[in-house]
C-alpha positions as CSV (number, residue, x, y, z in Angstrom):
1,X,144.2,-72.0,-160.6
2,X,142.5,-74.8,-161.0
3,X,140.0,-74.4,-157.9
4,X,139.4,-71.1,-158.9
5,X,138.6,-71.6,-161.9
6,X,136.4,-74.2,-161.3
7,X,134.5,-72.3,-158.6
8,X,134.3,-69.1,-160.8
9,X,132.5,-71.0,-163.6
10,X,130.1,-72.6,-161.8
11,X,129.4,-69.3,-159.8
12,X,129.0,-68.2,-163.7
13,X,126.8,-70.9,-164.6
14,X,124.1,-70.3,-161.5
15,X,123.9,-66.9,-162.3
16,X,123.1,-67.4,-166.0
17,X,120.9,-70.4,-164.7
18,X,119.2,-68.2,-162.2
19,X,119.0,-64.7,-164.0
20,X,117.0,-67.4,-166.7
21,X,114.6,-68.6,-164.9
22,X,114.2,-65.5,-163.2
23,X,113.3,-64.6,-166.9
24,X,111.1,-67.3,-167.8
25,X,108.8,-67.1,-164.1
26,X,108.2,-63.3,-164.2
27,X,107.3,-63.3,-168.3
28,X,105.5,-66.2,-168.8
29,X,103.9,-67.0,-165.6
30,X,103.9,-64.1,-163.7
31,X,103.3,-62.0,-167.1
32,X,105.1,-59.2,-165.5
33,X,108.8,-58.8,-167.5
34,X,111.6,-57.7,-165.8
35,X,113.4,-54.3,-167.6
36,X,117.2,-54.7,-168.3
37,X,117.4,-58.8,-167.0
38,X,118.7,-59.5,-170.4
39,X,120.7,-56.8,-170.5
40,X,122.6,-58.0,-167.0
41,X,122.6,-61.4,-168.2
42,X,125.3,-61.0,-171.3
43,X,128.2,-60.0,-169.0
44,X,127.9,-63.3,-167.2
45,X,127.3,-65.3,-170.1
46,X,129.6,-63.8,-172.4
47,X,132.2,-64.2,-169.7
48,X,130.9,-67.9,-168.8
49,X,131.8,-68.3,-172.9
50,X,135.2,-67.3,-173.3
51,X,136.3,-68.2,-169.8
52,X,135.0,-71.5,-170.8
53,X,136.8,-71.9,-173.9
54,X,140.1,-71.1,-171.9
55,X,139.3,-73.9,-169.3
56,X,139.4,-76.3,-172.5
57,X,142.5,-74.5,-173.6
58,X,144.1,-75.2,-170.0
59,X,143.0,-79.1,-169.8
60,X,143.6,-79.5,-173.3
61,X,140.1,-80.8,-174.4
62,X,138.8,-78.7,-177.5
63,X,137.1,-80.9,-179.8
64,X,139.7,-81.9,-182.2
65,X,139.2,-83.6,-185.4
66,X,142.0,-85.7,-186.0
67,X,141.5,-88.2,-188.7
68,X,145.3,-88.3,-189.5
69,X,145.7,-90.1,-186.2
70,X,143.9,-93.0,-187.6
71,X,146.8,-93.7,-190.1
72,X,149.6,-92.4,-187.7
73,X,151.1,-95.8,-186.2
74,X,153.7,-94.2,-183.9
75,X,154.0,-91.7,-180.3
76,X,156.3,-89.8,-182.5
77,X,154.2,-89.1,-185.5
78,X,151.2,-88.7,-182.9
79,X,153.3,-85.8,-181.2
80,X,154.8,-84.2,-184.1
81,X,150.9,-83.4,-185.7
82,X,150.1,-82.3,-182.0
83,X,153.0,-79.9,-182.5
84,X,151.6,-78.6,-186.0
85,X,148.1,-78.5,-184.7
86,X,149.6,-76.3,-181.8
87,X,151.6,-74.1,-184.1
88,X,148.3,-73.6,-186.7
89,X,145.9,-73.2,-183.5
90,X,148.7,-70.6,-182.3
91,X,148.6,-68.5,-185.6
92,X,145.4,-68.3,-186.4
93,X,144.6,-67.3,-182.6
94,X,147.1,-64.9,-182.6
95,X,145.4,-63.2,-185.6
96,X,142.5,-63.4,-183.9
97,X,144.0,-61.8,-181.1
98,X,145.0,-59.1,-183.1
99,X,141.3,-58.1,-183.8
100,X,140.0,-58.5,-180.4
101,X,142.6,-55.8,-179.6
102,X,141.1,-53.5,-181.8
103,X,137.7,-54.1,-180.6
104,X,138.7,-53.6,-177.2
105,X,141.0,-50.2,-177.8
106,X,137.9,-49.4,-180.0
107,X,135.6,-50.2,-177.5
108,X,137.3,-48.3,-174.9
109,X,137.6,-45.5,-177.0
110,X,133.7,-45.2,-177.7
111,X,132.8,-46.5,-173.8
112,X,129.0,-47.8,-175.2
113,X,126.4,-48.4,-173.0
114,X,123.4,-50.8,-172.9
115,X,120.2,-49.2,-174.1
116,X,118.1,-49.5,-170.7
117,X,119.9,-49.6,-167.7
118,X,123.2,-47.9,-169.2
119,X,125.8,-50.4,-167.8
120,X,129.3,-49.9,-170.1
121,X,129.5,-52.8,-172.7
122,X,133.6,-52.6,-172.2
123,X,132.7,-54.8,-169.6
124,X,131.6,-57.7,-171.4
125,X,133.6,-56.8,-174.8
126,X,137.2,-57.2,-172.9
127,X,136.3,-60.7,-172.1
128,X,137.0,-61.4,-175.9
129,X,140.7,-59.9,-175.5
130,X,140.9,-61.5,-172.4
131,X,140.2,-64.8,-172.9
132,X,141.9,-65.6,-176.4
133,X,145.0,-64.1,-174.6
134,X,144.9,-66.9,-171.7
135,X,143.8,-69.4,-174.6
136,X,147.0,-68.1,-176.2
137,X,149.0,-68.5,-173.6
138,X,147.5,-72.2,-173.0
139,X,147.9,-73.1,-176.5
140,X,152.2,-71.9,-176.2
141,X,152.4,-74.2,-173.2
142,X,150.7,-77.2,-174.8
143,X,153.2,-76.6,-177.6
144,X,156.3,-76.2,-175.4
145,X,155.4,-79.2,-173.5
146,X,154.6,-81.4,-177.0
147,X,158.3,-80.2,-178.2
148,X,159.9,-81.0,-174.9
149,X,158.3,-84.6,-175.5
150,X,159.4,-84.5,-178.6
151,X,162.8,-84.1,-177.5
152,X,162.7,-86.6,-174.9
153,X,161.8,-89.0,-177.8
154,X,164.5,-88.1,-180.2
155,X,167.5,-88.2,-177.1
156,X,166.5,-91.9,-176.1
């Protein structure tokens, strides 16, 4: 998982890098835009977005604020607000879940297209559903592992 991954993002990333300075030669130099590059360009970088987020949900290295840390002295305490952060982060994504389902039965049910070249926008709205389920999914292992440590810690 982890190759792929890495090797699908940065496949991701050239293509967004690439269609963009595609973008920039032909409009600015060249003076001569290209019809529909923008459109082709969201699926990649909506996809690049969310897969990206669920790559920091698999390694475990969202930006966190955690200034109760700072007055937290032991592994325990550390691991116990790991555990609530885990359980809020779990909640609340799951209620976000919730809507991107919607969108995406109401996106499938409507099957829009892009104004130009006509390319189905379910293609690039399921990568909402898709990725906050995998971040989901993420999130419950990073919580099951922080109680099993718990657990470790409380046996000894």
């Amino acid at each position: 998982m982890d190759t792929f991954s890495k090797y699908l993002l940065t496949g991701l990333i050239g293509v967004v890098a690439l269609g963009q300075f595609v973008q920039v030669i032909t409009r600015y130099v060249l003076q001569i835009p290209v019809m529909g590059l923008e459109e082709t360009m969201l699926y990649p970088t909506v996809w690049l977005y969310m897969l990206g987020a669920v790559n920091a949900s698999r390694e475990n290295t969202h930006i966190r604020a955690n200034v109760l840390e700072i007055w937290l002295t032991t592994e325990r305490q550390h691991t116990v607000l790991a555990i609530f952060g885990e359980i809020i982060s779990l909640i609340v994504g799951l209620w976000l879940l919730s809507w991107a389902w919607d969108f995406t039965r109401y996106s499938w049910r409507v099957w829009k297209e892009s104004p130009t070249l006509y390319i189905p926008t379910f293609y690039s709205d399921i990568a909402l559903f898709v990725g906050l389920t995998l971040m989901m999914v993420y999130t419950a292992w990073h919580l099951l592992g922080h109680i099993r440590s718990l657990t470790k810690e409380t046996a000894r």
